[in-house]
N, C-alpha and C positions, 0 to 999 in steps of 0.2 A: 892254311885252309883245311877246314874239315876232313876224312878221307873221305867219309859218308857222303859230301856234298863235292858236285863238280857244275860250274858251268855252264860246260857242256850238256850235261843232263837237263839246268834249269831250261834254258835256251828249248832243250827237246819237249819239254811243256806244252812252251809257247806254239812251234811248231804244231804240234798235236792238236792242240786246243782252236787254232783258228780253222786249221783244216778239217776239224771235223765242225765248227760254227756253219762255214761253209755247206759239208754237205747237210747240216741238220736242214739251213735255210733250204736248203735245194729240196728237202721233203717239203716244206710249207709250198712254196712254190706251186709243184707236183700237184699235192692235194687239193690247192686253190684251182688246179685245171681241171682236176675228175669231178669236181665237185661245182663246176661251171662256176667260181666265185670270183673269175676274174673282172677286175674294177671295182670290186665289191672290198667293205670291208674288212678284217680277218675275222673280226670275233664272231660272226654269225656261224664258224667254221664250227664251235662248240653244237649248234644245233643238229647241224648233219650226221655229226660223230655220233651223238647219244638217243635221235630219233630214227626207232624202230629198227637200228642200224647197230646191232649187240656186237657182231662178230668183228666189225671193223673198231667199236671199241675197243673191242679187247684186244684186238691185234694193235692197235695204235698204245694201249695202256703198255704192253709187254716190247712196243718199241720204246716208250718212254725207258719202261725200266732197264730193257739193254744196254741203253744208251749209259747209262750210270756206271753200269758193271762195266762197260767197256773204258769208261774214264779214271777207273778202279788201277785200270792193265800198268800205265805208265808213272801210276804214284805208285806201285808195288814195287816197280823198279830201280824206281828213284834212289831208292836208300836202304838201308838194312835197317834202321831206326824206324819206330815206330810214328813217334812226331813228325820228322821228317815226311813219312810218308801223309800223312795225315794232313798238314799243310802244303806238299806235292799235290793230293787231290783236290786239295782247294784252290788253288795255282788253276789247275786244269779246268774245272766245273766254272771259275770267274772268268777266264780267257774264252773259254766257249761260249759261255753267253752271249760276253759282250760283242763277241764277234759274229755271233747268229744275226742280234739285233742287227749291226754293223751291213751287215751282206744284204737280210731283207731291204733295208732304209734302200742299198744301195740297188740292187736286184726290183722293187714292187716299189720303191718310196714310200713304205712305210716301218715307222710307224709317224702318224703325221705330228707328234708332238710327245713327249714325254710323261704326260696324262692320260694317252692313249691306252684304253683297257687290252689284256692279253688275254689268252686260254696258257697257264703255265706248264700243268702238269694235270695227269685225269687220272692218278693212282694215291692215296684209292678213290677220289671222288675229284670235281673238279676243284682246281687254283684258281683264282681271277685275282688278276691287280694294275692297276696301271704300270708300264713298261719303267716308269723311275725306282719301282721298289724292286723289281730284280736285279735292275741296274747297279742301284746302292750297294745293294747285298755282293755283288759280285765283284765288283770291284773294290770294296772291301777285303774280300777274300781273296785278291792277287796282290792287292797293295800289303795287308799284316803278314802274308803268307810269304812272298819275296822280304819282305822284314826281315820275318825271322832266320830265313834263307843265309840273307846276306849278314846277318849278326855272329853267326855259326861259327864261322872263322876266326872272329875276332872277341870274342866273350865266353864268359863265363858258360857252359852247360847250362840250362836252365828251363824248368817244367814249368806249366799255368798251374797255379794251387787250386785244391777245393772249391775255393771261391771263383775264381775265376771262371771252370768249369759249369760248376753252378749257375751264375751270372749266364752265361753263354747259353746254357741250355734252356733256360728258363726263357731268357730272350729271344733263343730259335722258336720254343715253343709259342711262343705267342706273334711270331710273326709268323708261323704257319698256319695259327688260325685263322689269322687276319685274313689270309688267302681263302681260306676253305669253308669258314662261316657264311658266307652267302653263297654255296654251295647249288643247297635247294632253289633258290630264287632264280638262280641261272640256269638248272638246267630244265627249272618250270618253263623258260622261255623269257626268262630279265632280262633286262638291257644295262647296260652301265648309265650312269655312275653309281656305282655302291659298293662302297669299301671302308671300312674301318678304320681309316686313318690314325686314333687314337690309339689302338691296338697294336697296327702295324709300330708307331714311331716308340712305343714304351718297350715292343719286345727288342726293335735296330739301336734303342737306345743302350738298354743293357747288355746284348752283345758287343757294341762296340766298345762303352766304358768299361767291359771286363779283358776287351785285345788292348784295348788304348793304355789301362793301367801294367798288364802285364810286360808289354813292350817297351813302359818307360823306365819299371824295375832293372830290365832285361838288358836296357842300353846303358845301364851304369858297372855292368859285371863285367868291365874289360880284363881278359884275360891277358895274364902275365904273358914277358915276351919270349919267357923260356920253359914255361908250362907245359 
C-alpha cells in the first residue's frame, strides 16, 4: 500500500463527512424554526434569505463558504500528494452531501421525492436544482474518488491527461450553469419547476466520461509485485 494512503485516514473522511451532513442539516432545521417555516416547504427558505434581509445574506453566503474551507481541513491532511488530496476533498464534499440530504429526509421527511427543487448554494448568486443533480454529482465524487484511493496500492502511478481535465472542467462548468441560470427568476420570486435539464445532463455527461475513461486506463496499470 501506498505510504501516502492509509485506511485509517480514508475511514476519517467518512467519519467527518457525516458528522458534519449532520450538523449542516441541523442549521436547516434551526432556520426553518426562526423563520416560522415549519410544515412549510424548504424552498420558499430562498425568499426569506434574499428579501430585504441583506445581512443574513451575507452571513448565510460566508457560512456557505466556510463550510468549504473547513472541508478543505481533512483532505490537506490526508496526504502529502497533491491528487490524493484533491480526490480526499471530493470523498469529503460527496459524503457530506449525501448525508445532509440523508439526515434532513430523516430529521423534516424531506425531501419528498428526488425532483424536489433545493436552494444549493447563494455564492455568488443563487443554485437551484432538483435534489437528484447534487445527489449524482456527489456520489460520483465518493464512488471515482474511493477508486482511485483504492487503486493506489496496487497500480501503476498515474495522472488524468489534458484531456481528461479539460473534459472535467468544461463539464463542471456547465453544470454549474445549469444551477445558476435561472438565478434571476428565483430570486424575482419563481417557483420551480425550471431547470435546464439539457444543460445540466451534457455538462454530468462529460465529467463522468472524462473519470469513467481515465479510471479504466488506470485499472490496467497494475503494478509489478516488486516495484
Amino acid at each position: 500500500m501506498d505510504r501516502d494512503f492509509s485506511w485509517g485516514g480514508y475511514f476519517s473522511l467518512w467519519l467527518f463527512g457525516i458528522a458534519f451532513g449532520y450538523v449542516e442539516a441541523s442549521v436547516v432545521v434551526y432556520l426553518r424554526s426562526v423563520y416560522g417555516l415549519d410544515g412549510e416547504p424548504l424552498f420558499p427558505l430562498i425568499t426569506e434569505l434574499t428579501d430585504d434581509q441583506s445581512t443574513l445574506t451575507r452571513i448565510e453566503a460566508l457560512r456557505e463558504f466556510a463550510t468549504l474551507i473547513l472541508m478543505f481541513s481533512p483532505a490537506y491532511l490526508f496526504s502529502r500528494r497533491k491528487l490524493y488530496r484533491f480526490m480526499a476533498y471530493g470523498i469529503v464534499f460527496g459524503i457530506w452531501d449525501l448525508f445532509f440530504y440523508l439526515f434532513l429526509k430523516l430529521q423534516l421527511d424531506w425531501p419528498n421525492s428526488l425532483f424536489t427543487y433545493d436552494v444549493l448554494f447563494l455564492i455568488p448568486t443563487v443554485w437551484v436544482s432538483p435534489v437528484l443533480c447534487p445527489l449524482l454529482i456527489s456520489g460520483s465524487l465518493v464512488f471515482f474518488g474511493s477508486t482511485y484511493l483504492s487503486f493506489s496500492g496496487s497500480r501503476v502511478a498515474r495522472q488524468p491527461t489534458i484531456t481528461h481535465w479539460l473534459l472535467g472542467v468544461v463539464g463542471g462548468a456547465l453544470v454549474l450553469y445549469s444551477f445558476t441560470n435561472q438565478s434571476a427568476y428565483y430570486l424575482a420570486g419563481g417557483l420551480p419547476p425550471r431547470f435546464s435539464w439539457g444543460i445540466f445532463g451534457t455538462g454530468y455527461g462529460l465529467a463522468f466520461l472524462a473519470a469513467f475513461h481515465f479510471f479504466y486506463q488506470y485499472r490496467q496499470k497494475v503494478r509489478a509485485r516488486f516495484s
